[in-house]
C-alpha positions in Angstrom: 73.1 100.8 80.6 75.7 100.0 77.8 77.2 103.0 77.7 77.5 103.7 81.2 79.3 100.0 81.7 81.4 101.2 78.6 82.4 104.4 81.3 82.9 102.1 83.7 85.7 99.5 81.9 86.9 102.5 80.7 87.8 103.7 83.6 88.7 100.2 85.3 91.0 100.0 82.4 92.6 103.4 82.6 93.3 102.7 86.7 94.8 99.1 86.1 97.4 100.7 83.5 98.4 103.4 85.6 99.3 101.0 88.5 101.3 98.7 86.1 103.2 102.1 85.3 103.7 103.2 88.7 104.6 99.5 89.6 107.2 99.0 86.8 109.0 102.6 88.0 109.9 100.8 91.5 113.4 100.1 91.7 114.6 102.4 89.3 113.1 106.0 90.4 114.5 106.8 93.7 110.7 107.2 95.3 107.7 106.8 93.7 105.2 109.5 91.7 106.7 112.5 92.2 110.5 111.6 91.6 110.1 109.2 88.6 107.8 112.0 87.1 110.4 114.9 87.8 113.7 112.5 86.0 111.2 111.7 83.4 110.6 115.5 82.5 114.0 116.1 82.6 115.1 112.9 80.0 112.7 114.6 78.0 113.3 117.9 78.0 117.0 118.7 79.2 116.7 122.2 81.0 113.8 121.8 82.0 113.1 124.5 84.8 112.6 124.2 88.4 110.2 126.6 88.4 108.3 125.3 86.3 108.2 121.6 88.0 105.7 122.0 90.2 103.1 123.0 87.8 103.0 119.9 86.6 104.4 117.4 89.1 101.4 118.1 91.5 104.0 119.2 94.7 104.6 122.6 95.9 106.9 124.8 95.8 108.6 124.5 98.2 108.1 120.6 97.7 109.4 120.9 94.5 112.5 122.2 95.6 113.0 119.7 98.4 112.4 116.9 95.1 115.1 118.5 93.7 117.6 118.9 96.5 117.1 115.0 97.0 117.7 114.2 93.1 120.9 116.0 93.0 121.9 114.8 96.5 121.7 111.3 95.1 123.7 112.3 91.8 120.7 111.5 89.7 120.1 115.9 88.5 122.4 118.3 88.3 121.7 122.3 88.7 122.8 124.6 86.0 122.2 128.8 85.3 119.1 129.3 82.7 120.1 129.5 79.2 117.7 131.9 78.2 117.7 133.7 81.6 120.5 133.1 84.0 118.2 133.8 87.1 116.3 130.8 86.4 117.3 127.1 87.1 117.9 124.5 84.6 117.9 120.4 85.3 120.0 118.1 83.4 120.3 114.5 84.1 123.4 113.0 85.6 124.8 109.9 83.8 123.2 107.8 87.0 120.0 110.2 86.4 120.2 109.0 82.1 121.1 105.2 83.5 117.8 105.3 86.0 115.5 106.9 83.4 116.3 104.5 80.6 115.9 101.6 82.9 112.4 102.9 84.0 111.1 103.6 80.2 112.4 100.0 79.7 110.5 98.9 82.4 107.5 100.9 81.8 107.2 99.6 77.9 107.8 95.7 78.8 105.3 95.7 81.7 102.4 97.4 79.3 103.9 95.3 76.4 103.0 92.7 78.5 99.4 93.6 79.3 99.1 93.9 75.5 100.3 90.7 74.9 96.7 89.2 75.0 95.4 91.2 72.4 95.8 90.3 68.5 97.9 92.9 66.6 95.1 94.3 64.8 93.3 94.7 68.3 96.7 96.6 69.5 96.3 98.6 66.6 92.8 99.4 66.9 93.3 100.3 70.5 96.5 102.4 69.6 94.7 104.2 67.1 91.8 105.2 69.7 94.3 106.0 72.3 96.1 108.9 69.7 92.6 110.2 69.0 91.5 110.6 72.7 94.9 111.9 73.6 94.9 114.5 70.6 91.6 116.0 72.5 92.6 115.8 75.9 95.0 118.8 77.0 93.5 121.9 77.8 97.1 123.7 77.7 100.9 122.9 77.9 101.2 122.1 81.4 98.4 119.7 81.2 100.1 118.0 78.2 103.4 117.5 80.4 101.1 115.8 82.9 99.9 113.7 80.4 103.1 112.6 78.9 105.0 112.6 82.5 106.0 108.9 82.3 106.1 108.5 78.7 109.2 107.2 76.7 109.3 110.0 74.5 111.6 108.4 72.6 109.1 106.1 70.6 106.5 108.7 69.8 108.0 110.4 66.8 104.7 112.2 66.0 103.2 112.5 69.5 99.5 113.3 69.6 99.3 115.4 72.8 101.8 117.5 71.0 99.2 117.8 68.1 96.8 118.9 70.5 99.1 121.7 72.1 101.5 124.2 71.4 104.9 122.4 71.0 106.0 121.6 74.8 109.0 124.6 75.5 110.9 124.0 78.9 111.4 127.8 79.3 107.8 128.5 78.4 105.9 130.7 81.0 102.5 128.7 80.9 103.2 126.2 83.5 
């Protein structure tokens, strides 16, 4: 019975944090999910490529594309040629687009900050050093690891453990 509650807070846990993230992008991405993901991706990989958004997103296609239409329509993306193969799509951030993302990874760090609050430092630390291990194991390839690391603020994970347990993430890469 212990280890299936342990499953269970686990998993409690794991829903509760993912709803403070979605709830702390509000405001700042231009609709939720989808959207904050896609200007996420793209702060963290400049050039990242439309065809290659879906993949991890979760839209289609063709919904993809209609994401994308409505981010550079609101000045948040802009379009360029591929660098590597000028058939392809690249996506760069507008300065609004940079503005918006920095204010969501903000956001996103003091609300969790905030749920952490209650634990002791070396409880953070204990918790922090579980979370790298799990995350090391979890992605089966690279486009799972962008799902994984979709809302992240890349920025303060020098020595990110889903990239340990991936190939290093490549925007132009042809396995998403």
């Amino acid at each position: 019975m212990t280890q299936e509650r342990d499953v269970n807070l686990v998993g409690a846990l794991a829903l509760a944090l993912a709803d403070i993230v979605e709830k702390s992008l509000v405001g700042d991405a231009p609709e939720p999910g989808a959207a904050a993901a896609a200007l996420l991706l793209i702060h963290h990989r400049p050039g990242f490529l439309t065809e290659r958004l879906h993949g991890v997103i979760g839209l289609s296609q063709p919904g993809t594309v209609r994401l994308v239409d409505r981010l550079v329509r609101d000045g948040l993306v802009k379009r360029k040629p591929g660098e590597v193969d000028r058939r392809t799509v690249e996506l760069h951030l507008t300065e609004e687009g940079l503005r918006r993302t920095s204010a969501m990874a903000r956001k996103r760090s003091s609300a969790l900050g905030q749920t952490l609050a209650v634990l002791s430092e070396d409880d953070r630390s204990d918790l922090a050093r579980i979370a790298e291990k799990l995350l090391r194991t979890l992605p089966v390839d690279e486009r799972h690891a962008y799902e994984i690391c979709r809302y992240c603020h890349e920025a303060c994970c020098t020595h990110c453990p889903v990239d340990a347990g991936t190939p290093l993430h490549d925007p132009h890469s042809t396995l998403v």
